[in-house]
N, C-alpha and C positions, 0 to 999 in steps of 0.2 A: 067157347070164348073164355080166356083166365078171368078170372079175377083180382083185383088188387088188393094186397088187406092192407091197412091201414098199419105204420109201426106202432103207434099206439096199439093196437088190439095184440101185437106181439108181443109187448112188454108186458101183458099180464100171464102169459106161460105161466112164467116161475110162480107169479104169486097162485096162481091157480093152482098149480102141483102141490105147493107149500100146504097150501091149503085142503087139497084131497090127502097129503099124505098125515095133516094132522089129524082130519076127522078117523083114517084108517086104525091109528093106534088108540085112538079115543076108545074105540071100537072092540080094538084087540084085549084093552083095557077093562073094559066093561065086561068084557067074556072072559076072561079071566077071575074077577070079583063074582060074577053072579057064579061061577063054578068050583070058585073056591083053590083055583089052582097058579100058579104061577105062570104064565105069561110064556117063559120057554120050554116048558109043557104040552102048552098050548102049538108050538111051531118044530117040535118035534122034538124037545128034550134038548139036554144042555150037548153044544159042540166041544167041550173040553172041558175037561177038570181044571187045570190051572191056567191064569194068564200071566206071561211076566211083565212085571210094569218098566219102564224106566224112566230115568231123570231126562229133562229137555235142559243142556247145561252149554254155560257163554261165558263171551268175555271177551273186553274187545282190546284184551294186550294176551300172549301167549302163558304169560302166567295169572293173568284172572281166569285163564280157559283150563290151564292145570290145576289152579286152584279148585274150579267148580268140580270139576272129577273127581278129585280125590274129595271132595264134601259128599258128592253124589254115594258112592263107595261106602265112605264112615256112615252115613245116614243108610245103609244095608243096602243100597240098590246093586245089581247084579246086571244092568244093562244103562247107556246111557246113550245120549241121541247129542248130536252141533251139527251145526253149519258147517262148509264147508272153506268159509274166510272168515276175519276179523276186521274189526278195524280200529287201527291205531291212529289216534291225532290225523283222520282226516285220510288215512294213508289204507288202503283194502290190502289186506295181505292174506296169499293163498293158503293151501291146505298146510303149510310148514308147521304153522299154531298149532294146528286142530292134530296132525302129525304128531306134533311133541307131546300134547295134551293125551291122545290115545296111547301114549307107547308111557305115559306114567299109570295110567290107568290098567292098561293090560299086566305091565310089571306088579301092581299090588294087590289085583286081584285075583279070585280064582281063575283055574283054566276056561271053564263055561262063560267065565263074563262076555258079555255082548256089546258091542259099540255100532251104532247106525251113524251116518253121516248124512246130513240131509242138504239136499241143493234145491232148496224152496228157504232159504237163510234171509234174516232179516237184516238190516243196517238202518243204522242210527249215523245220519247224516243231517 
């Protein structure tokens, strides 16, 4: 015979997980301090020497979105991350901005520089 669960008792999943996965590092935490060792020691030693960071950079006219790159850049970053549209007065407009924005940014930087394009973009509507 099934059973019906109630959606209430599904809606505390997450909080329940949220919850086992904080007491987990509490945990991890505390074995760590009583042993005196760092924590990625602890789970097997560090997975990489260096990470690169980058700038998360916008603008919602094609030159506030050139502008922010080339700040990105002067301020040493070596990778940078946009959306994939803008928005101008109201008006979304495609990759062209973010296009022009990456091709001033690859022009003045090294050859290694990085650029991600990200299609999880926010708007301001």
């Amino acid at each position: 015979m099934a059973r019906h669960v109630p959606l209430s008792a599904l809606a505390w999943r997450p909080i329940l997980n949220s919850a086992i996965s904080a007491v987990e590092m509490a945990l991890w935490d505390i074995a760590g301090q009583a042993l005196g060792v760092p924590i990625y020691k602890l789970l097997g030693g560090a997975a990489r020497k260096r990470v690169r960071l980058y700038k998360d950079v916008g603008g919602n006219t094609a030159e506030q979105l050139v502008e922010s790159f080339q700040q990105a850049r002067a301020e040493g970053y070596t990778a940078a991350k946009s959306g994939f549209i803008t928005v101008d007065k109201e008006l979304v407009r495609p990759a062209y901005a973010t296009r022009e924005a990456a091709r001033s940014w690859k022009s003045s930087a090294e050859p290694s520089a990085k650029i991600s394009i990200s299609a999880l973009t926010r708007t301001a509507f």
